[in-house]
C-alpha positions, 0 to 999 in steps of 0.5 A, a space after each residue: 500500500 505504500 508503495 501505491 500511495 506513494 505511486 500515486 502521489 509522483 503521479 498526481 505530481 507529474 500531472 500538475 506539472 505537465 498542467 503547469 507547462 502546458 499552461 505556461 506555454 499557453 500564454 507565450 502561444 496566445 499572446 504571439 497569435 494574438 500579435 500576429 506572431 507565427 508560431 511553427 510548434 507548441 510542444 510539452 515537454 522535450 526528446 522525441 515527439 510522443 503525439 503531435 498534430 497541426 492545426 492551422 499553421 502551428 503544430 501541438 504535441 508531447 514529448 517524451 520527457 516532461 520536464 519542460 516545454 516550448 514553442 517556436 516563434 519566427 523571428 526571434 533575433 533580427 538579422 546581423 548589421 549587414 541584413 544577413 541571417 546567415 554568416 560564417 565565422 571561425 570565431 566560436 563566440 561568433 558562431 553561437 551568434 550565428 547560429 542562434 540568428 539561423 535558427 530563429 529563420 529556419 522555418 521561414 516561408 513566403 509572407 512570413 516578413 510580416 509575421 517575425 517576433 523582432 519587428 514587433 513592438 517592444 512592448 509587444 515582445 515584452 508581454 508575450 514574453 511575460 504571458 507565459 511566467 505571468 499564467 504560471 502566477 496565475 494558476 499559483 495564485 488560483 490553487 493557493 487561495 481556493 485551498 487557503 479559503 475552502 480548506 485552510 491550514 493548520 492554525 494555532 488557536 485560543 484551544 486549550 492542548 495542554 497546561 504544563 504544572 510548572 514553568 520552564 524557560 523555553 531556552 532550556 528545552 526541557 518538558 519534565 519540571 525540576 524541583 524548585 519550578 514555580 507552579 505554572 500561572 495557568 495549572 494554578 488557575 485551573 485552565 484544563 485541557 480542551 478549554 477555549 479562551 475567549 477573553 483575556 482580562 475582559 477583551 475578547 480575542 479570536 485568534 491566537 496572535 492576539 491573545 499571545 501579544 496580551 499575555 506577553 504584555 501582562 505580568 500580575 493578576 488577570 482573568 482568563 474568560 474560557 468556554 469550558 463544555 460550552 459555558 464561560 468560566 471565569 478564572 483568575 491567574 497571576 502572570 509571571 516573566 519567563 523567557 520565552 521565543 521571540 516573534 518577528 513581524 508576522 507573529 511567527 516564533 523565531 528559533 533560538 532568540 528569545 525575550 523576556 515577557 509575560 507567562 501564563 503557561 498552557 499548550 494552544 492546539 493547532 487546527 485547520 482554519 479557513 483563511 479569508 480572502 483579505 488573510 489569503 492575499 496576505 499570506 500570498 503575499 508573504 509567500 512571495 517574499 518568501 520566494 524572492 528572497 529563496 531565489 536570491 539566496 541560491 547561491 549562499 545554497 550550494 555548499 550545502 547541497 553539496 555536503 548532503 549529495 556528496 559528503 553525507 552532509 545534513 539535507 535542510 529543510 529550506 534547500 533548494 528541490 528540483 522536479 525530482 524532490 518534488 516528485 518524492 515529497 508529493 509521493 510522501 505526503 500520501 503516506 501521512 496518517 490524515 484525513 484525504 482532504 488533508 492530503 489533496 490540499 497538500 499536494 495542490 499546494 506543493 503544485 501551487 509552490 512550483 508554480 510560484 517558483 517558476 514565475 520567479 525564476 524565469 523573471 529573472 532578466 537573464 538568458 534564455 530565460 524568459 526575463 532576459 528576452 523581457 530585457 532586451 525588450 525593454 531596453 530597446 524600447 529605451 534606446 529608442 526613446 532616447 533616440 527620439 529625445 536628442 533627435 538621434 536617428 533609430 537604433 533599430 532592434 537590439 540584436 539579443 543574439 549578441 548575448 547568445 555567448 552570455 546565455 550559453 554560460 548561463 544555460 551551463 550554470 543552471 544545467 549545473 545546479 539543477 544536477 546538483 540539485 538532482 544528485 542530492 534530491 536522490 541520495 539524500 531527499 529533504 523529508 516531509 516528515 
């Protein structure tokens, strides 16, 4: 059974990721026709053509690795400054050049002048180039508040799990009372297990964060108004310090900093909660902070992956996963012990991250990726427009083949990494559980 589940898992994952590719491509195809732009091919995945038909004047189809896709627009580089598409050089830097600027006119056929991804505008270019991260942004987005809205996730509440009988610093990481622990505010009071706060020295609270920031701010006698089987129970408690996990920003615990502030002692249960539409959008929000900064630290990121491929290092549960991880996290989540909607909200969520995370990554303004066309595009687009200021002829297109060399070097580091990454998410995979 575990072995099915686990099956099943990879599968659903490899699903949403053909969904997510295909999707991605959708939007450089539907912009690039909408611009008039001919498109030869639209292909998931990459390898040999496993099913392809043509309609119009653009074939679709699948191929046999899915991890990837793409589509073929005429056109993508202008012609050198001579007008010729062809050239022949003995240089290799030139020859990328060259050969980047032939295949970009490969396919071309008779009234195809009119239809070249270049002679668009710029900011033509810049959104077809933009449609296919921005409908990854999309469906990231579509899954991410259906699941936080219908479903939620797992909450710290105003619930009563537990009431320690005594009081330990957290810094002590310890759970078992030593003689001469004083008694815990809350066993002191009778707060029970199962009880509900309400209210805290008479101010309602609904949610955790509230009622943590209240007792953190209260040192003395206060009343604690819990909903006990029903029916409000006032009990009367004195606070002490104690010191305990300091909270960033977002009311998040930070490991190993810790304050000293008021203490009340009890164990607040965790369950699944709803968010609403304002609260979806925030943690989305904070998600793709999260995302930016993830991208940004990469490369602070290498040494570790490189412990835990090859020296047996410990594999953190912030590093970086490739298609593969992902995979095997998807096929470990069906394995956990809750209910099936648990798990379903949990693996669209892992879809949800990917998504997210290729909007993010092909943003970045760097060939081949979707950003450094974006680039390009862009600073044509200022070029000229400086042109048009000081009364300078026009530059013309800006020949992005000429970076061909850069992105090469690019592709190389990339292609490197995501290895890496491979090699650490088989030999030692970041755990779930």
């Amino acid at each position: 059974m575990t072995i099915l589940l686990t099956v099943l898992g990879i599968a659903v994952f490899a699903v949403g990721l053909l969904i997510s590719i295909a999707w991605h491509e959708l939007g450089h195809l539907s912009t690039a026709k909408l611009f008039g732009i001919r498109v030869p091919q639209y292909m998931v995945g990459f390898g040999p053509t496993v099913w392809s038909r043509k309609k119009g004047d653009t074939e679709y189809g699948l191929k046999a690795i899915p991890l990837g896709g793409y589509i073929r627009m005429i056109g993508m580089f202008p012609p050198d400054a001579q007008g010729r598409i062809e050239a022949r050089s003995t240089s290799p830097w030139r020859g990328m050049i060259e050969d980047a600027r032939s295949a970009a006119f490969e396919e071309l056929e008779p009234g195809d002048e009119t239809r070249l991804f270049y002679t668009r505008k710029p900011w033509k270019r810049v959104i077809v180039m933009f449609a296919g991260p921005f409908m990854n942004l999309i469906l990231a987005v579509a899954i991410f508040l259906g699941v936080s809205m219908s479903f939620g996730f797992a909450t710290q509440t105003t619930k009563v799990a537990g009431v320690p009988k005594c009081v330990i610093e957290q810094s002590q990481n310890r759970e078992t009372c030593a003689k001469g622990d004083p008694v815990s505010p809350g066993y002191a009071a009778g707060l029970r297990t199962n009880d509900r706060i309400v209210a805290f020295n008479g101010k309602p609270v609904k949610d955790w964060s509230a009622l943590s920031d209240l007792i953190r701010k209260t040192t003395g006698p206060a009343t604690i108004t819990v909903d006990r089987a029903g029916t409000d129970t006032v009990l009367h408690a004195t606070l002490v310090s104690n010191q305990v996990l300091a909270k960033d920003s977002d009311g998040q615990a930070i490991e190993g900093k810790y304050v000293t502030a008021g203490y009340l002692g009890f164990i607040s249960a965790s369950e699944i909660v709803p968010l609403s539409f304002t609260d979806s959008v925030g943690r989305m929000g904070t998600m793709l902070e999260d995302g930016v900064d993830s991208i940004v630290a990469l490369p602070s990121k290498i040494p570790d992956l490189w412990n835990a491929a090859f020296d047996g290092g410990e594999r953190k549960a912030d590093s970086p996963v490739g298609v593969v991880g992902a995979a095997r996290i998807s096929g470990e989540v069906m394995n956990l012990d809750q209910p099936t909607q648990n798990l379903i909200a949990t693996l669209l969520f892992v879809v949800a991250s990917f998504n997210l995370s290729l909007f993010l990554f092909n943003m970045l303004p760097l060939l081949p990726l979707d950003g450094g066309h974006i680039a390009g595009a862009l600073w044509e687009a200022a070029r000229r427009n400086l042109a048009r200021l000081f009364k300078r002829p026009d530059p013309g297109p800006f020949d992005v083949a000429k970076l061909m060399p850069v992105a090469y070097v690019v592709a190389g580091i990339f292609i490197c990494f995501t290895v890496l990454v491979l090699i650490a998410d088989v030999v030692n995979p970041v755990k779930i559980s």
